[in-house]
C-alpha positions as CSV (number, residue, x, y, z in Angstrom):
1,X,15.0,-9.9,-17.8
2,X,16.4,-11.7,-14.7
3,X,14.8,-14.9,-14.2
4,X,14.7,-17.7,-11.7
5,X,16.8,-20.5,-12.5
6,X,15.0,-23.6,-11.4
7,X,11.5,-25.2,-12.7
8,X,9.2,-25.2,-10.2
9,X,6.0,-27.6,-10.4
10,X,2.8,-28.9,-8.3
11,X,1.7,-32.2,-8.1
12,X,-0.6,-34.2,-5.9
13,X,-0.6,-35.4,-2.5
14,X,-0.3,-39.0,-3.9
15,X,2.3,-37.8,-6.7
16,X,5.0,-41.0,-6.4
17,X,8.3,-39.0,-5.5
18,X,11.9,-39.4,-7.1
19,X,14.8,-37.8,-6.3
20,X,15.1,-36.2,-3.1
21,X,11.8,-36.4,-1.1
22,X,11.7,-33.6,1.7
23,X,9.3,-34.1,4.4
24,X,8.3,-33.0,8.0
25,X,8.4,-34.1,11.7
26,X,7.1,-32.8,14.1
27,X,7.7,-33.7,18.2
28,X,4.8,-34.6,20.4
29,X,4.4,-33.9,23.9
30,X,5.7,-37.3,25.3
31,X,8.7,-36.4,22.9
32,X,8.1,-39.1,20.6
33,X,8.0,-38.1,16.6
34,X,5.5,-37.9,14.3
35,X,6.7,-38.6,10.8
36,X,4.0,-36.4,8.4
37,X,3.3,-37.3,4.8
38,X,5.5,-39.8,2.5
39,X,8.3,-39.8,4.7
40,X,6.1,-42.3,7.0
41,X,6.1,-44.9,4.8
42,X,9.8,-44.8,6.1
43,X,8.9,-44.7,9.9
44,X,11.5,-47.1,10.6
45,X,14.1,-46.2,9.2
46,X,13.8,-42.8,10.5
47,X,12.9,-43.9,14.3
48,X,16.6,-45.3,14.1
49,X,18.1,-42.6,12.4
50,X,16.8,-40.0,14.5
51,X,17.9,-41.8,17.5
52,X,21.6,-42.1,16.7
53,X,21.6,-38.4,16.2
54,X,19.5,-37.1,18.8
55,X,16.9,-35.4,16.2
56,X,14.6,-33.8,18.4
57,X,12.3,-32.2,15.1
58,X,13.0,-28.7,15.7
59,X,12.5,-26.2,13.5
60,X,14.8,-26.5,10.7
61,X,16.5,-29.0,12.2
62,X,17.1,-32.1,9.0
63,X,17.8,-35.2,8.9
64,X,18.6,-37.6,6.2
65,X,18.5,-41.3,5.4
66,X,19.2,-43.6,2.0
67,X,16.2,-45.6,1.6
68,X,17.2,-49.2,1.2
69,X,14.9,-49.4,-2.5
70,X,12.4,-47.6,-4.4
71,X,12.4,-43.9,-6.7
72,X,13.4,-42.1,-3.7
73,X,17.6,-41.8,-3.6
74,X,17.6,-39.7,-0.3
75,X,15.0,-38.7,2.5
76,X,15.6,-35.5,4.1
77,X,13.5,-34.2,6.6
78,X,13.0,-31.4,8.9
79,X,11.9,-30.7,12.0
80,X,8.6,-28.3,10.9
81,X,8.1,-26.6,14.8
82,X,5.0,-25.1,16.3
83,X,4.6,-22.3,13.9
84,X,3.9,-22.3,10.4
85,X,3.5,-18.9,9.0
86,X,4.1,-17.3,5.4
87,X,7.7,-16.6,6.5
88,X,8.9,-19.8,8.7
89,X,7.4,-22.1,5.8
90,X,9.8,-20.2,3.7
91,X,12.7,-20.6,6.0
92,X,11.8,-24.6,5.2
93,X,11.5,-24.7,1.9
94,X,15.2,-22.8,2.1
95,X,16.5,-25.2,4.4
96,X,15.3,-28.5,2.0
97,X,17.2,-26.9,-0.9
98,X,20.3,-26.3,1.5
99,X,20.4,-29.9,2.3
100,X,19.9,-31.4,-1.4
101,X,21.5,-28.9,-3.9
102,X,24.5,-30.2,-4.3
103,X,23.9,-33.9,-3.9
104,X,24.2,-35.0,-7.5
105,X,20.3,-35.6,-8.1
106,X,18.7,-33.4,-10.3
107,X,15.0,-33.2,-8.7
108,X,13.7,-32.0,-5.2
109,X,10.5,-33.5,-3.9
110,X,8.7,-31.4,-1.3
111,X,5.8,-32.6,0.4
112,X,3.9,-29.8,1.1
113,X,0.9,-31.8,1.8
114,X,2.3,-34.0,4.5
115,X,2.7,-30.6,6.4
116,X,-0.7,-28.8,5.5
117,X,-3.6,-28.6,3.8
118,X,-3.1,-25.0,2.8
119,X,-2.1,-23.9,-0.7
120,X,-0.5,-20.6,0.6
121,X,1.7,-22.8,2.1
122,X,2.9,-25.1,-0.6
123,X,3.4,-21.8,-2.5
124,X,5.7,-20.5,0.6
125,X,7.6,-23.9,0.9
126,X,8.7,-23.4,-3.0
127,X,9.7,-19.9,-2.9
128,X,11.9,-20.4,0.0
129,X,13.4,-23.0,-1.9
130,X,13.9,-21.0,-4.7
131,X,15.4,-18.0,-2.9
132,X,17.8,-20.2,-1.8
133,X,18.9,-22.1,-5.0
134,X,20.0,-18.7,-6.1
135,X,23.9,-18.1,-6.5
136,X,26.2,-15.6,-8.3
137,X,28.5,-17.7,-9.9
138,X,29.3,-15.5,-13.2
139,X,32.8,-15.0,-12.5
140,X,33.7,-18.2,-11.5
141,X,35.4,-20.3,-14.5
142,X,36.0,-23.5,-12.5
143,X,34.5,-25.1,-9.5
144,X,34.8,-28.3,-8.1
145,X,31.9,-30.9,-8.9
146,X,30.5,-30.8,-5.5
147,X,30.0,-27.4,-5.4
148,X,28.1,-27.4,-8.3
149,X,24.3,-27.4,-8.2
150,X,22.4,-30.4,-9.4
151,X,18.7,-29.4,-8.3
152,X,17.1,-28.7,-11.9
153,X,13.4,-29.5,-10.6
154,X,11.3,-28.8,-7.6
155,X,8.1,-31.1,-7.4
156,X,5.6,-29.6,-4.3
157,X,2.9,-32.3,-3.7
158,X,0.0,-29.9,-2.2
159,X,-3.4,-31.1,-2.0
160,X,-4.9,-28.7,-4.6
161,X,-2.2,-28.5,-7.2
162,X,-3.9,-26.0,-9.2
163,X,-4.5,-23.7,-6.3
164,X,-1.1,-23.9,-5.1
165,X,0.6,-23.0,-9.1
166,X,-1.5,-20.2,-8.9
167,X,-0.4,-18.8,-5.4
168,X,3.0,-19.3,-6.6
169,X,2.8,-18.2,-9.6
170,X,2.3,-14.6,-7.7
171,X,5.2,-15.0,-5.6
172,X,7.5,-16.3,-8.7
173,X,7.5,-12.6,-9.8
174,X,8.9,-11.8,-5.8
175,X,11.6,-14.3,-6.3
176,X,12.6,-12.7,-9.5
177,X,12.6,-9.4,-8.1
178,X,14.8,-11.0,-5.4
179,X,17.1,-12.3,-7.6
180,X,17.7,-9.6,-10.0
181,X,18.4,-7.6,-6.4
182,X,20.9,-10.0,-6.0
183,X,22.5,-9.8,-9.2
184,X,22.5,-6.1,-8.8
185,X,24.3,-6.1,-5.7
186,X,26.6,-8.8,-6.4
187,X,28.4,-6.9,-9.5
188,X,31.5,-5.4,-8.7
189,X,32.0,-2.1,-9.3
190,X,33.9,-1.8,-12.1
191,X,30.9,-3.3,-14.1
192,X,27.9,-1.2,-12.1
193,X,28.5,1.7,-12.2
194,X,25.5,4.8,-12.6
195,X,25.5,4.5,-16.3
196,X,25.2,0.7,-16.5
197,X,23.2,0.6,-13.7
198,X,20.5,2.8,-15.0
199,X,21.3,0.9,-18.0
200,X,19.8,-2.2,-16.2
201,X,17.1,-0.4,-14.4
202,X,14.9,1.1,-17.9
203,X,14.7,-2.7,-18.9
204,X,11.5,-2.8,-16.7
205,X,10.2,-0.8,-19.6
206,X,9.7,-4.2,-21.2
207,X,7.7,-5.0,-18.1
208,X,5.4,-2.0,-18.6
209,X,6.9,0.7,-16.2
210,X,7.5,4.2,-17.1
211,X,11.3,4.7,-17.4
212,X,13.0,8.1,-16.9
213,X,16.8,8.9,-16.9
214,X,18.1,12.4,-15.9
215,X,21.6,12.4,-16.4
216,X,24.5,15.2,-15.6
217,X,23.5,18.1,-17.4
218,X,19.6,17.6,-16.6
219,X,20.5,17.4,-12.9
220,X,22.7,20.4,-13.0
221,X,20.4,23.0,-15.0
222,X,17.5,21.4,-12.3
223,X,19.5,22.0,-9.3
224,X,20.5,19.0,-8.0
225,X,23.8,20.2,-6.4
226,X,23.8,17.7,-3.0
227,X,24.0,14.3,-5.4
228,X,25.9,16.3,-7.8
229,X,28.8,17.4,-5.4
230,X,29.0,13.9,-4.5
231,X,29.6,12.4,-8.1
232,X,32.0,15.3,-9.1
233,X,35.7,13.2,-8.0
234,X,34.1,10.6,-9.7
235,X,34.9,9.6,-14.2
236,X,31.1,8.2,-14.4
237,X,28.8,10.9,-14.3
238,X,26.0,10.2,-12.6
239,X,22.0,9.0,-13.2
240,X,18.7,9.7,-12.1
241,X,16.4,7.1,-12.9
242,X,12.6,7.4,-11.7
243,X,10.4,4.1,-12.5
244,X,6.8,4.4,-12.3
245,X,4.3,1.7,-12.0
246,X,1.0,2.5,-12.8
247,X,-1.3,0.0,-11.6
248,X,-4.1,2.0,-10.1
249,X,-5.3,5.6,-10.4
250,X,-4.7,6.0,-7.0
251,X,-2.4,8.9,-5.6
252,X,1.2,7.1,-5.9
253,X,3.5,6.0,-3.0
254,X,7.4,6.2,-3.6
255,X,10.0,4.2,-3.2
256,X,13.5,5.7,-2.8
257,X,16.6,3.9,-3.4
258,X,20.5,5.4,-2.3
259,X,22.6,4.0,-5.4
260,X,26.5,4.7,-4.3
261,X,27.8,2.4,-6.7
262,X,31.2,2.8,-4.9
263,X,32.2,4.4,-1.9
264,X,35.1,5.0,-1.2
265,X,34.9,7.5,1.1
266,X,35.6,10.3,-1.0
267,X,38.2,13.0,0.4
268,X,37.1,11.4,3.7
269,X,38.5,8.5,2.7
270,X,37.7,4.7,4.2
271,X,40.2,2.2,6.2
272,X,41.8,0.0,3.0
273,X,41.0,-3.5,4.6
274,X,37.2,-4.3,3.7
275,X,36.7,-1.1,0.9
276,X,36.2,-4.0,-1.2
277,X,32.7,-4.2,0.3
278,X,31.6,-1.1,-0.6
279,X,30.5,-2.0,-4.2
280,X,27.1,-3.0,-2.0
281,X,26.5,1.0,-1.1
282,X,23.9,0.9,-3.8
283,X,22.2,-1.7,-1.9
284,X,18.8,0.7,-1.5
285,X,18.4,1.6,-4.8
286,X,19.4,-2.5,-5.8
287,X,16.0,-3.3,-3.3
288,X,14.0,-0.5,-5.0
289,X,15.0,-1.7,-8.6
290,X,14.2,-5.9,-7.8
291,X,11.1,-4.6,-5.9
292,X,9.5,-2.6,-8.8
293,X,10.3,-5.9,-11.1
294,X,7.8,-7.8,-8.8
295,X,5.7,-5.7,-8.6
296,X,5.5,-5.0,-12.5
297,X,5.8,-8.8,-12.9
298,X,2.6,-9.8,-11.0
299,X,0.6,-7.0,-12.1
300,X,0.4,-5.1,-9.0
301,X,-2.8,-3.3,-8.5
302,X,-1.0,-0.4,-7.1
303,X,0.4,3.2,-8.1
304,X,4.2,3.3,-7.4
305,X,6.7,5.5,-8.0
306,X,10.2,5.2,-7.5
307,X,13.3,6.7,-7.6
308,X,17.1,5.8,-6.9
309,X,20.1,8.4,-7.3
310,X,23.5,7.4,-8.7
311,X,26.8,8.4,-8.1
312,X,30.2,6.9,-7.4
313,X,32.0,8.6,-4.4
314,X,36.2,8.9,-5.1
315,X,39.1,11.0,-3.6
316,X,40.1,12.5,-6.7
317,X,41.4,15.9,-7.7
318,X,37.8,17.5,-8.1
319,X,36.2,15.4,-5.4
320,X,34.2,17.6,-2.8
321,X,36.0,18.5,0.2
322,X,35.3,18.3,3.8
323,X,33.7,22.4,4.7
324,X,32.3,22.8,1.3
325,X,29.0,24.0,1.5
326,X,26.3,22.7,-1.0
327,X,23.1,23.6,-2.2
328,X,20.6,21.5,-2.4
329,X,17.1,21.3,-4.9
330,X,15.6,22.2,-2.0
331,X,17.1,25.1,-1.4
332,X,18.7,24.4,1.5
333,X,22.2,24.5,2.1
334,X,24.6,21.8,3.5
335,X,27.9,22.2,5.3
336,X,29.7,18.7,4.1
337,X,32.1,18.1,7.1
338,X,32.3,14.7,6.5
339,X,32.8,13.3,2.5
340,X,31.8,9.5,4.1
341,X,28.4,10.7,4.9
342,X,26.9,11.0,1.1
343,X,24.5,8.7,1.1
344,X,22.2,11.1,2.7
345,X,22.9,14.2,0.1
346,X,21.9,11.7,-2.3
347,X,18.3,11.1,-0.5
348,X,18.1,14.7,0.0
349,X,18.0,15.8,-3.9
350,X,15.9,12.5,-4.9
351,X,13.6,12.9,-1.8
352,X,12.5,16.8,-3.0
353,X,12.4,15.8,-5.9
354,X,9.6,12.8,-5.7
355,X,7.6,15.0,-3.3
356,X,7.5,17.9,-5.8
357,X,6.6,16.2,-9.2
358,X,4.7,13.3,-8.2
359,X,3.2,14.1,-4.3
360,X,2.9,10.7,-2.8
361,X,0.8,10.0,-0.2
362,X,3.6,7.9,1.6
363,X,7.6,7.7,1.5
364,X,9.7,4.7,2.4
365,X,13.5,5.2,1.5
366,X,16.5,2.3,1.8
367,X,20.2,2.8,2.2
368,X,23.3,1.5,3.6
369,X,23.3,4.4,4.9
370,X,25.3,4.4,8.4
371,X,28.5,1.8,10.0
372,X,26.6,2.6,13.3
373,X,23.2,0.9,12.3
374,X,25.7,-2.6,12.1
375,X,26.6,-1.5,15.9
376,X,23.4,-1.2,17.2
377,X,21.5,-4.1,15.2
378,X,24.2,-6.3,14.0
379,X,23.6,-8.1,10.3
380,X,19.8,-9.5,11.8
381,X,17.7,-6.4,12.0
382,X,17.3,-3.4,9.6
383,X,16.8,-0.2,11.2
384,X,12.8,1.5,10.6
385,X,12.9,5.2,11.1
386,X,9.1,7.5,10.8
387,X,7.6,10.1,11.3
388,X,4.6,8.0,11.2
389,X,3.4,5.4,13.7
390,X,0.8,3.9,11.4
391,X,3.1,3.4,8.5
392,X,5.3,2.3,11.1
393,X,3.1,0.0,11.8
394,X,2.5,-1.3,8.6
395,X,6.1,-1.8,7.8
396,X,6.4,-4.0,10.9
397,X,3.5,-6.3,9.7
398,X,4.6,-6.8,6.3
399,X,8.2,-7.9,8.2
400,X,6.7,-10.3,10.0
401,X,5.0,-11.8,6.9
402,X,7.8,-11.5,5.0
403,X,10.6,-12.8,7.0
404,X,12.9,-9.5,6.6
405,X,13.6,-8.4,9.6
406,X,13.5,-4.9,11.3
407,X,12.9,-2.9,14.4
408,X,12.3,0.5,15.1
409,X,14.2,3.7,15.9
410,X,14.0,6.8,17.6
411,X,14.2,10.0,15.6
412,X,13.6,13.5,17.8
413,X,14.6,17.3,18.3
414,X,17.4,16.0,20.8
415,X,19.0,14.8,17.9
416,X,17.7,16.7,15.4
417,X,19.6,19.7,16.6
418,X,22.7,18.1,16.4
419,X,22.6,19.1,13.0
420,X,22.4,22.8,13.1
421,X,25.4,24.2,11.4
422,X,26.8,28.0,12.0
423,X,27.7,28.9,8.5
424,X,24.7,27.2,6.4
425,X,21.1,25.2,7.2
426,X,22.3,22.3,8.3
427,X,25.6,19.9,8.7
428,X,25.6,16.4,7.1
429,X,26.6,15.1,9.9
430,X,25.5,15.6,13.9
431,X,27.7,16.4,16.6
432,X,29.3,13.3,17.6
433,X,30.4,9.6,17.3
434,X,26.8,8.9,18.8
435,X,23.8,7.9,17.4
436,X,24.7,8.2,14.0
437,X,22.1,6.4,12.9
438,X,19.6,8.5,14.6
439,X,21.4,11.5,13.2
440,X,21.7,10.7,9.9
441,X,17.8,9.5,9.9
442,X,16.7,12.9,11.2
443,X,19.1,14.9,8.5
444,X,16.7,12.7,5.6
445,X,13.4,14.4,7.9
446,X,14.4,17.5,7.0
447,X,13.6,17.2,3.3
448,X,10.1,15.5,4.2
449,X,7.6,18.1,2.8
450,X,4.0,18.6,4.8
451,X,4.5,16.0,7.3
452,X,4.4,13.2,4.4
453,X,4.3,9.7,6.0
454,X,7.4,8.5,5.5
455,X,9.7,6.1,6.6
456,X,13.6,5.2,6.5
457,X,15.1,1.9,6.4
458,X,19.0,1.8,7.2
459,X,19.4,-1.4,5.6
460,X,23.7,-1.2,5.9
461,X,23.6,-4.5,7.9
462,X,21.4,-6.7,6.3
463,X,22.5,-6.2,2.3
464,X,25.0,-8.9,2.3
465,X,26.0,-11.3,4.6
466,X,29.0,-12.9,5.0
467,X,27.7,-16.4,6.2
468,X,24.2,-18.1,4.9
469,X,20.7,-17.0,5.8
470,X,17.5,-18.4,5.9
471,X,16.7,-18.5,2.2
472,X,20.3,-16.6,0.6
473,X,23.6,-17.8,0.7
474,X,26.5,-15.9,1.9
475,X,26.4,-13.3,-0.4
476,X,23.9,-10.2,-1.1
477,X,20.8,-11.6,0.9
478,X,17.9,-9.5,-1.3
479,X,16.3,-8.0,1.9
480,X,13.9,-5.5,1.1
481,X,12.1,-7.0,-1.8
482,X,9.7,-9.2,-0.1
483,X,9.4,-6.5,2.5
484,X,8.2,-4.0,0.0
485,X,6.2,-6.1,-2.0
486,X,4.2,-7.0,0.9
487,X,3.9,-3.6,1.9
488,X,2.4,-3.1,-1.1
489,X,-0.2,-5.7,-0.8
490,X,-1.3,-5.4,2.1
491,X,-1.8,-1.2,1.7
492,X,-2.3,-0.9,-2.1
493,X,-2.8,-4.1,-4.1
């Protein structure tokens, strides 16, 4: 199973540091500094250093120094700002291991207790670090030494130790399910593809979820002809893999992943410059996957059910074309006017199917699913869709615990009817270059049974990144998984 690749440890507040010692300013209201923990013992040094460079101590904002003698090789630290929640003392704990990965020393010192008394904290400060250590370097058969890491270790000092391992020791399974996100997404396609990927996915067996694979024939005799006439241009035939978590005895929630291993576009075919980037359209079912490895790991006390739909989408001689008309396992019938939009006839099958065999008592799906979600929130926000303001609600919350981001969206009838098609139920796509996202959102609505609560995140802009975030590199960022798993805790267990 994916694992984290750095040993993380706690010691005490008095713990003498080696290595790289991270610690915490903070500005008072004259605009002097306070220096916090260990790194005053070096109040000097730092009072010069910070005014040659203008280090003002905020948030984020480092500063390093070479201490003249002692265990300590480098001193970085960082302005720790007013606020200090679960996500902003990740976002430090990322920005210590940006500073000191690469430096050619092998252990990271952070002093957690400089900068509070809380364990929660400490925990936060070293999973940020670890999110950030991550990289995706399988490929790469030479690099140059300084863009190798060096971090092995990362020492927290917290006042209780033992309370902060064990609050860690909870999020450690959240970082996993992070990375093995990452490693999902990062894969190029001619390595993912549905059967490898579902290939990857029933190894949370050995975690203790429920693994089942539907493959071609199983989805044709069911009825799955939406995903189905998707995968048909497509060599790899394609997977349904549902992974259930049984935690509780509660009625389950679901989790529902898009998995469009590649997209090109289909008969509907993409602009050539940037196609490479669609080996990432599985990005939902990539969150979904890494998010039901957390929540396995730590033992969730929660009933979760989830399921992620795999296809590869290609131009070739069998491929759908635009005006076929589908059927769906709903029933309902689909005029395909554009081969680009497929994301959602993927949702549409696995939706129906969730709500039928297992009736959650809420839905939240994830997918790259629309360009125009990157035009109306850039690559900071994901877009939340409901039908449901208080699992709309709830969403937001665990987003602002978690750190990923999201805001949300109007669905409606004026939109809605945009879909109506002459010759079937509905079109794929709505009636113009406007709103898409809104469109395609209300399209996934149509296959909610019984006013389910439910909810769709458009994550097509926050997946991967093309510059470094607050805890990933540039690179496939793992949004979604902390999102979920706090979801989870704050709802179900």
């Amino acid at each position: 199973m994916t694992a984290t690749s750095i040993k993380v440890s706690f010691k005490p507040a008095d713990y003498a540091a080696a290595g790289v010692l991270l610690g915490f300013a903070r500005a008072g209201e004259d605009g002097g500094l306070s220096w916090l923990g260990q790194a005053s013992s070096h109040g000097e040094l730092l009072g010069r250093a910070a005014q040659s460079k203008r280090f003002k101590a905020a948030a984020s904002s480092a500063l390093e120094v070479v201490p003249a003698a002692g265990s300590v090789a480098r001193l970085i630290v960082l302005g720790a700002g007013d606020e200090l929640s679960h996500a902003a003392a990740q976002a430090l704990g990322a920005s210590g291991m940006a500073a000191a990965e690469t430096g050619g020393d092998t252990c990271l010192c952070i002093d957690a207790a400089g900068l509070s008394n809380d364990a929660n904290t400490a925990a936060a400060l070293a999973l940020g670090a670890v999110l950030r250590a991550y990289r995706f370097d399988k490929y790469r058969s030479e690099m140059k030494p300084e863009q190798k890491p060096s971090l092995q270790e990362i020492q927290v000092l917290a006042h209780d130790p033992e309370a902060a391992a064990a609050a860690y020791a909870d999020l450690e399974a959240v970082a996993e399910g992070v990375y093995h996100t990452r490693d999902l997404i990062s894969e190029p396609a001619n390595v993912l593809y549905p059967k490898s990927f579902a290939k990857d996915a029933a190894r949370l067996a050995d975690l203790g979820v429920e693994i089942t694979v539907m493959k071609k024939d199983e989805l044709e005799e069911r009825g799955f002809g939406a995903l189905l006439g998707v995968a048909q241009g497509s060599t790899h035939d394609p997977r349904v893999v549902i992974m259930h978590w049984k935690g509780s005895d509660a009625q389950p929630v679901a989790l529902v992943g898009k998995g469009v291993t590649f997209d090109t576009g289909g008969i509907s075919i993409k602009p050539a410059a940037g196609m490479e980037d669609m080996k990432w359209d599985m990005g939902g079912a990539g969150v979904v996957v890494g998010t039901m490895h957390a929540l396995a790991k730590r033992k969730a006390k929660a009933n979760v059910v989830a399921i992620i739909g795999l296809v590869e989408n290609m131009p070739d001689g069998k491929a759908q074309r635009p005006g076929d008309i589908v059927t769906s396992l709903s029933g309902k019938t689909i005029e395909v006017l554009n081969t680009d939009a497929e994301g959602r006839l993927v949702l549409a099958d696995i939706l129906w199917h969730v709500q039928e065999v297992y009736q959650p008592t809420a839905i939240i799906d994830l997918a790259t699913l629309t360009g125009a979600m990157l035009v109306a929130l850039g690559m900071e926000q994901a877009g939340l869709f409901s039908n449901n303001d208080e699992l709309a609600g709830q969403l937001e919350g665990a987003s602002k615990t978690s750190g990923d981001a999201l805001w949300r969206m109007p669905i409606g009838q004026a939109y809605n009817k945009q879909l109506d098609s002459p010759i079937a139920d509905m079109k794929n796509i709505g009636g113009g270059r406007w709103g898409g996202s809104i469109t395609a959102a209300c399209f996934l609505e149509r296959f909610i049974q019984n006013g389910t609560p439910w909810a769709h995140l458009d994550i097509a802009g926050v997946v991967w990144s093309d510059k470094d975030r607050e805890v990933s590199r540039r690179g496939a960022t793992g949004w979604g998984v902390r999102l979920l798993d706090q979801w989870v805790r704050d709802t179900q267990g």
